[in-house]
matplotlib code that plots the C-alpha trace (Angstrom):
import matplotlib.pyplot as plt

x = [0.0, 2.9, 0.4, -0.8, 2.1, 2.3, -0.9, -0.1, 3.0, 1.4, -1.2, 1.4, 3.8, 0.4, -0.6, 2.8, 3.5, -0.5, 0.4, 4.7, 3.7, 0.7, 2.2, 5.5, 3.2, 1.1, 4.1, 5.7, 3.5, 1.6, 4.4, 6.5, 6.2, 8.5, 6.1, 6.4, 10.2, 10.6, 9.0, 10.7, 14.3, 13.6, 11.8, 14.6, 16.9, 14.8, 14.6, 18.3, 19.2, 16.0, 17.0, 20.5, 20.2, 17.7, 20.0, 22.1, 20.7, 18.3, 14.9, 12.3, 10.2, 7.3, 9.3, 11.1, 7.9, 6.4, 9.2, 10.1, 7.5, 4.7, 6.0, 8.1, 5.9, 3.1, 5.0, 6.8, 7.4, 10.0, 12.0, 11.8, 13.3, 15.6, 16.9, 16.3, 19.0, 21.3, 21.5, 21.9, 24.9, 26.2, 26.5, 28.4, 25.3, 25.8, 23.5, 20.4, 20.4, 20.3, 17.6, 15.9, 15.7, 14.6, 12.1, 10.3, 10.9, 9.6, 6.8, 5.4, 5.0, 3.3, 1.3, 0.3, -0.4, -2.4, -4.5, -5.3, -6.8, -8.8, -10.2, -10.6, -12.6, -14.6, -15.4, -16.2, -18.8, -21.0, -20.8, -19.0, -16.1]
y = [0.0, 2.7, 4.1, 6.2, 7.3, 8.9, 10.5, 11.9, 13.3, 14.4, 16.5, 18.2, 18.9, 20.3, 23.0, 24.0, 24.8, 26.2, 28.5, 29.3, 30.3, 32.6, 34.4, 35.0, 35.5, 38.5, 40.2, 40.4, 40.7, 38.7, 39.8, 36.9, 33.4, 33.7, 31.4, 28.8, 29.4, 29.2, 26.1, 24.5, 25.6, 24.9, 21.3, 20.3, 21.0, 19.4, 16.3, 15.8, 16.3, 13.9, 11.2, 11.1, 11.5, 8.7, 6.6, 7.1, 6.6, 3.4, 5.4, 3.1, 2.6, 4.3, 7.3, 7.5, 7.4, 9.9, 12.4, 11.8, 10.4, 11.8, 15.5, 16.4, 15.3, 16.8, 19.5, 19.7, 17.2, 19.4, 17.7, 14.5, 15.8, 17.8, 15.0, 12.2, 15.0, 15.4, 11.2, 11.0, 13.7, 12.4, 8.9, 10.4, 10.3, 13.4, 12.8, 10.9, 14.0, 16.2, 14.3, 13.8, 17.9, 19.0, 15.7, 17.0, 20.7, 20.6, 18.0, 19.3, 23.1, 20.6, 19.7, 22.5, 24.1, 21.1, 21.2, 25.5, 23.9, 21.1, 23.4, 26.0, 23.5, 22.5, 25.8, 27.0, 23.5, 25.0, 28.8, 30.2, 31.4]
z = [0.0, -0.7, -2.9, 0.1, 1.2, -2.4, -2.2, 1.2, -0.4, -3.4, -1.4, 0.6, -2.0, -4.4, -1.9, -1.0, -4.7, -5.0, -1.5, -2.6, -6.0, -5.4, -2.6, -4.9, -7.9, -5.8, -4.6, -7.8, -10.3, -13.9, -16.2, -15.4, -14.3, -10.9, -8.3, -11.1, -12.1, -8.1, -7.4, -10.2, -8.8, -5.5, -6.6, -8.4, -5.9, -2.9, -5.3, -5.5, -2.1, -0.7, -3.6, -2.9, 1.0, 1.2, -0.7, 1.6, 4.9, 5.8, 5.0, 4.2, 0.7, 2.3, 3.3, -0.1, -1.9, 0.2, 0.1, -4.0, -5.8, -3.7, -2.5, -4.7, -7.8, -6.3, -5.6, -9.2, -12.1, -13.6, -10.7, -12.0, -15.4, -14.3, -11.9, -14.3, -17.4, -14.4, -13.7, -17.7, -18.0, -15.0, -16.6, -19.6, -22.0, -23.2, -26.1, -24.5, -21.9, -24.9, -26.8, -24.1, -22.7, -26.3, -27.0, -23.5, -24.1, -27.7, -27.3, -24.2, -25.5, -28.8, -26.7, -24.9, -28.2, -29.2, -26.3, -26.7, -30.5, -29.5, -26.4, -29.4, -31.2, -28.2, -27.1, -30.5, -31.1, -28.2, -29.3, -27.1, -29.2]

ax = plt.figure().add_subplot(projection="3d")
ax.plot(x, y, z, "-o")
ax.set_aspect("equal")
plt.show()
């Protein structure tokens, strides 16, 4: 059941990013993305240092999972890439960390893009475009 332990995790780590983000957001401003630029820096960096500190101490599954999987995904997935580039350049694999920033890079903004169309589309089927 280490599935709960995620969800726990991913609830905590989802409103801390909901409650860091819009109190930097509010103090700085809409012209920029800083709450979200923020959370991803300080994600990626709480996901190394909790991955490599459990693997080095006798933490159990269930707390690994709540602290990685759970917190800091809820928290942020750009942790997860960033930690899973920095495994792959660590490694020597130059060019899979490469392909594998601009594949996510490129294919997620795709997709972004593909999803403002089909919403578009949607929106525009009920009149209301």
């Amino acid at each position: 059941m280490i599935w709960w332990w995620v969800a726990l995790g991913s609830a905590a780590g989802g409103v801390s990013r909901y409650l860091l983000s819009a109190a930097i957001q509010q103090r700085v401003g809409p012209g920029f993305p800083v709450g979200t630029l923020v959370v991803n820096l300080t994600g990626s960096l709480l996901l190394g240092f909790l991955w490599r500190y459990a693997m080095g101490t006798q933490a159990t599954p269930e707390i690994r999972a709540l602290l990685t999987t759970g917190f800091c995904g809820g928290y942020t997935t750009f942790s997860t890439f960033s930690y899973e580039t920095a495994v792959l350049i660590e490694g020597g694999e130059w060019r899979r960390a490469t392909t594998y920033v601009a594949l996510s890079v490129v294919l997620a903004l795709a997709g972004t893009f593909a999803g403002f169309g089909l919403a578009r589309q949607l929106l525009a089927a009920r009149g209301r475009v």
